[in-house]
N, C-alpha and C positions, 0 to 999 in steps of 0.2 A: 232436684226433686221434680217427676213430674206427676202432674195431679188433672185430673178431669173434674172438672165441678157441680156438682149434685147432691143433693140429699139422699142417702140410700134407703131403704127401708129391709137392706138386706149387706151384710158387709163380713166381707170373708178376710182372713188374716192366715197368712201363707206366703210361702213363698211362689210365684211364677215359677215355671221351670223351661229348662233346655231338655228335652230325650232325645238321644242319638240313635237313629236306626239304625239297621243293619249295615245300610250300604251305605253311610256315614254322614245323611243329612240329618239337618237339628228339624224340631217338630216342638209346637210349644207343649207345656203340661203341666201338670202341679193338680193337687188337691181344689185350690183353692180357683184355680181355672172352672175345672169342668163343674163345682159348685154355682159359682157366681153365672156359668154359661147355664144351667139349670132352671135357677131362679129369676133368671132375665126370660125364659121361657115360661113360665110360672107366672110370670106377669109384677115380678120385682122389678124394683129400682135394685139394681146388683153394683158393688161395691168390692172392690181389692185393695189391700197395702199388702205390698210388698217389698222386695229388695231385691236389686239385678241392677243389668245394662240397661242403656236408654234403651236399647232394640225391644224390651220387654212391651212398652210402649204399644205399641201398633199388635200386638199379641192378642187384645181383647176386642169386641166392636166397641163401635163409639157411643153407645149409651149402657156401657159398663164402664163406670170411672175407675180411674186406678190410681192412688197414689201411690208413687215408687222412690222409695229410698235409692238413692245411687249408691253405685256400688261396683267395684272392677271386675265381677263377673258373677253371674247368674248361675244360678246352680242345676249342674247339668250332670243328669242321669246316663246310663247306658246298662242294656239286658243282652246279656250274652245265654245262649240256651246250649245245654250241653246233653251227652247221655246221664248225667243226673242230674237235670233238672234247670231252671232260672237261675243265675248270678246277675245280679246287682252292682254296677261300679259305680261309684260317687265321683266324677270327674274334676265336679268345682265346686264351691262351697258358698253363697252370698251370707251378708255378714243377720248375724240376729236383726230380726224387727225392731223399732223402737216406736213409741209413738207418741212421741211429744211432738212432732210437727204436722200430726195428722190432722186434719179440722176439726177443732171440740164436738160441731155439729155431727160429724160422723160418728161421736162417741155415743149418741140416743140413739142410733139404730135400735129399731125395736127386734131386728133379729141378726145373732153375733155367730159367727161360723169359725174354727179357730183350726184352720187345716193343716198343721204343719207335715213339711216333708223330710226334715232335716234339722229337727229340735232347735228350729226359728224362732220360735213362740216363747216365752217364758210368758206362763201361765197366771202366775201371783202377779207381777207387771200389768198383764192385760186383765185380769178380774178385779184389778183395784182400777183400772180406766175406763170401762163402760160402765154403763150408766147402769142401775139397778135394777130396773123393770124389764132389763132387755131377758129375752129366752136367748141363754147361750148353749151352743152345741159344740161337743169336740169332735172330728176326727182324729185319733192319737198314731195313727201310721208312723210320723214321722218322729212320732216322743219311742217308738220300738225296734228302732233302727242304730247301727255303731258303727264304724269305722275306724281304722288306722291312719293315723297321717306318715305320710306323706299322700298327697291326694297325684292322680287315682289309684282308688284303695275298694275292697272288696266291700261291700253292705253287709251287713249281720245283725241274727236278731239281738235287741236287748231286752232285761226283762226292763219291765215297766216300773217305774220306784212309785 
């Protein structure tokens, strides 16, 4: 697990990501990325847990803390464009969030970002772990998203339960 240590006053839950471009380098991404890179511009203390490789690590600046569940592979995107339209391939999958090793004090952040990309998030889980008075936000992207395994598998939408 690695962890950058800080108090957030802003803390996003998502997974980091891998995007493949075109010409087959990796580029970091995720929800919970361009979030947390927002609100450190905003003038937050910005905050990530996530799940991935150590490489996730150096993905964010150094006063955007990150806790990161280890994990043997970070979940990594790829956009193919065609004559009709965007496809979405899911290349790798990092495992659901947990967060019982997170620091309690991350759990009062007064503001909770819940970005998943890849139905990381169990939702009941995380709203029974932050603290009560916090303003929580969802991005639901990745709660409307499905795939087929064997991975890499085609993105598609779901409905939303």
């Amino acid at each position: 697990m690695a962890t950058k240590l800080m108090l957030p006053n802003y803390l996003a839950l998502g997974h980091l990501t891998h995007d493949v471009l075109p010409a087959g380098a990796l580029m970091p991404g995720g929800t919970v990325r361009y979030a947390a890179l927002t609100a450190r511009e905003l003038g937050y203390q910005a905050a990530v847990v996530s799940s991935g490789c150590a490489d996730l690590v150096g993905s964010l600046p150094d006063d955007v803390a990150l806790h990161l569940q280890p994990a043997p592979v970070t979940t990594t995107f790829a956009n193919r464009y065609t004559a009709y339209g965007r496809e979405q391939w899911l290349h790798a999958l990092a495992p659901v969030l947990t967060l019982d090793r997170v620091s309690a004090a991350w759990r009062e952040a007064p503001m909770i970002h819940i970005g998943p990309v890849a139905n990381e998030c169990a939702l009941a889980h995380i709203l029974d772990w932050v603290a009560p008075h916090a303003l929580v936000g969802l991005t639901p992207q990745g709660m409307l998203r499905t795939w087929d395994a064997p991975l890499p598998a085609r993105v598609r939408p779901l409905h939303w339960q």
